[in-house]
N, C-alpha and C positions, 0 to 999 in steps of 0.2 A: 112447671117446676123444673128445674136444673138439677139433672144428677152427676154426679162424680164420681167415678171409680178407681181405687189406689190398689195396686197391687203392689204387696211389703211381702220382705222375706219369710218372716215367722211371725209367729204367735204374740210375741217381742210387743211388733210394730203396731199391730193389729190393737193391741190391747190400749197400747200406748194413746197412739193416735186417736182412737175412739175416746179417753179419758182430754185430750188439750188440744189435738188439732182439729178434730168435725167439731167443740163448741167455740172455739176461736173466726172458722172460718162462717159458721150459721150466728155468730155476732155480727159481720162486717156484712152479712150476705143475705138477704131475706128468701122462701122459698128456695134450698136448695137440699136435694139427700145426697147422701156422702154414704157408701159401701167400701168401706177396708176388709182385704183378703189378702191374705197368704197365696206363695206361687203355686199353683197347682203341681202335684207329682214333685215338692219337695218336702225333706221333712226337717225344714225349718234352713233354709241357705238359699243359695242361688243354684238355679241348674241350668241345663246346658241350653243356649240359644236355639235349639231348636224346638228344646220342650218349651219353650215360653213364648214361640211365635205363634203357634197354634191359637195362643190365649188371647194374645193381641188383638188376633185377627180377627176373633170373635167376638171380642171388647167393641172395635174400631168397623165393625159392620155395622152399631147403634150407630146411624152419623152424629146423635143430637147426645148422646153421653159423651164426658171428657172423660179422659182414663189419663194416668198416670203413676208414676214407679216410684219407689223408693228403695235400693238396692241399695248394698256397701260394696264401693270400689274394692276395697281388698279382697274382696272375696272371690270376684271374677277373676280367673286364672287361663291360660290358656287353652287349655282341654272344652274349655266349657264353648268356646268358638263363637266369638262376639265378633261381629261385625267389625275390621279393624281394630283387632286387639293388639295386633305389632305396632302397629302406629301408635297405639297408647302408652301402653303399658311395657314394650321391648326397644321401640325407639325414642319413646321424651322419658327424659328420667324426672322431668315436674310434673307432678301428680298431678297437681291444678290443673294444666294444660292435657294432660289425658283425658281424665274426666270429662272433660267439654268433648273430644275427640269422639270418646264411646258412646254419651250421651249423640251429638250431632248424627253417630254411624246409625244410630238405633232408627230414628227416626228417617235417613234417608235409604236403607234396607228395608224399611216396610212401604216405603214411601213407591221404589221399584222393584216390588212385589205388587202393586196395584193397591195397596192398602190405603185408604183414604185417613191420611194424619194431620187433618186441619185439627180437631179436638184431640192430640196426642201431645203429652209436657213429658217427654223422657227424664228422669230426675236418679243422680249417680251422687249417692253422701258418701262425703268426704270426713272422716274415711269407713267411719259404721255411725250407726246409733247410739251407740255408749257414747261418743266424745261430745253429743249435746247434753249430757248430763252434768260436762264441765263446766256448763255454762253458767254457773252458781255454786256456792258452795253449801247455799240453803237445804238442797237435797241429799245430800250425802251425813251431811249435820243432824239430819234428820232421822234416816235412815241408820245409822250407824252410829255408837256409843264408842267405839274405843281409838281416844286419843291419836295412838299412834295410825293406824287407820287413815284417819281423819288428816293428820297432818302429809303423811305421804300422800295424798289422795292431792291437796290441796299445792304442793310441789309440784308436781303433775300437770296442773294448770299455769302457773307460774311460770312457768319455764317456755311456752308457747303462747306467741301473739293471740291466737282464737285456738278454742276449742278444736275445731277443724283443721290444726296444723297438727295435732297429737296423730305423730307419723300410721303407717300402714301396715306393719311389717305385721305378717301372722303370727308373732312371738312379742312385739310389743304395740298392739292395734290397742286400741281405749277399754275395749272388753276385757283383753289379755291383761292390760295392769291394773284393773278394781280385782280380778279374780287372784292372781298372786298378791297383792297386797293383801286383800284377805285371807289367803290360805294361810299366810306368812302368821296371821292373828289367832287361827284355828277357825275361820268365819267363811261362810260359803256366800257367794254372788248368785242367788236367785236370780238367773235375768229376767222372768217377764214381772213377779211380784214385787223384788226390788226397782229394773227399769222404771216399772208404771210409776211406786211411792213415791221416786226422785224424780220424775218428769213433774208428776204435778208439785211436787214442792217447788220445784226449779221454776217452774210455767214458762209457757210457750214465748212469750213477751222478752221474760230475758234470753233463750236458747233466741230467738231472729236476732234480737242487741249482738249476741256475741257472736257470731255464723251466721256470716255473710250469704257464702252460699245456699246456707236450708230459709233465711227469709227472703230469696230472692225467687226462690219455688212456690214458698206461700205464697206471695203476695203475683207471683204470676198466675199463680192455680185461681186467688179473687178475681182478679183481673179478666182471667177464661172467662169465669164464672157469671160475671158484671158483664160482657159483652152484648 
């Protein structure tokens, strides 16, 4: 049996993914387990690249487990000391082009560290988790009764090619505009109760249609998986 292991930021991800990515990918995949966790010694974000290589490296000592990341780009800053973060994130100002940057750094920082990363898929979402919930408006339709809501929610998407273009900025990242919109209503943004209700409305089928990038991780995480 083929196992997979995902290390996500929080509880969020965790929850999520267990609800539409592990039966999505034990659809396409016969005989496989799939373990979702949070990063160790965080309390729900990203922490400093040194606490998380420890994990790696105990991850990537199974040679016969894949492991794999799902991090939010914005959220890495430079305190936290990633592998080529200037190159990322201080000198390209296209996120798209970072992304791949930190993503590739990860992987060749554990790689000369002696860490064996033939089963390693570093994966960096652009720009968090909330902006695959744009990927439909069946979720939020769902989850949510009040008109105005609903419509500002639905601008939001409109205004951006994919979901995954809904910018980084920690003042207006995809998190940050469901929770003002709803404040604006008197309506609070549950993330992991509400996340999880509008994933599965939304399902995983349309979040890869619209975000390029998060189905190009699924379908390379099958891929491992199928080899």
């Amino acid at each position: 049996m083929k196992r997979v292991h995902i290390i996500v930021e929080g509880q969020t991800e965790v929850r999520v993914f267990y609800s539409i990515l592990v039966p999505y990918i034990q659809s396409k995949v016969e005989n496989v387990y799939i373990e979702i966790t949070p990063i160790k010694h965080s309390g729900g974000g990203i922490v400093k690249y040194s606490k998380l290589l420890p994990e790696l490296r105990n991850h990537l000592a199974d040679k016969e487990k894949i492991v794999t990341t799902f991090f939010d780009y914005y959220g890495i800053v430079e305190g936290h000391s990633y592998p080529k973060y200037k190159e990322a994130k201080i000198d390209q100002p296209n996120s798209k082009v970072g992304v791949v940057i930190l993503e590739d750094a990860l992987k060749e920082d554990l790689a000369l560290k002696g860490i064996n990363t033939r089963n390693f898929i570093p994966y960096i979402q652009l720009h968090e988790f909330e902006a695959l919930l744009f990927s439909s408006n069946e979720g939020f339709e769902f989850q949510y009764d009040n008109s105005r809501v609903l419509r500002e929610l639905k601008e939001i998407a409109l205004r951006y090619e994919t979901p995954e273009d809904i910018n980084d900025s920690p003042v207006t990242a995809p998190s940050k505009r469901i929770i003002a919109i709803l404040d604006k209503q008197g309506e609070k943004y549950e993330k992991v109760i509400d996340g999880d209700a509008i994933s599965i409305m939304v399902g995983i089928e349309a979040m890869m249609e619209k975000c390029p990038r998060f189905r190009v991780w699924v379908e390379t995480l099958i891929l491992k998986i199928l080899a």
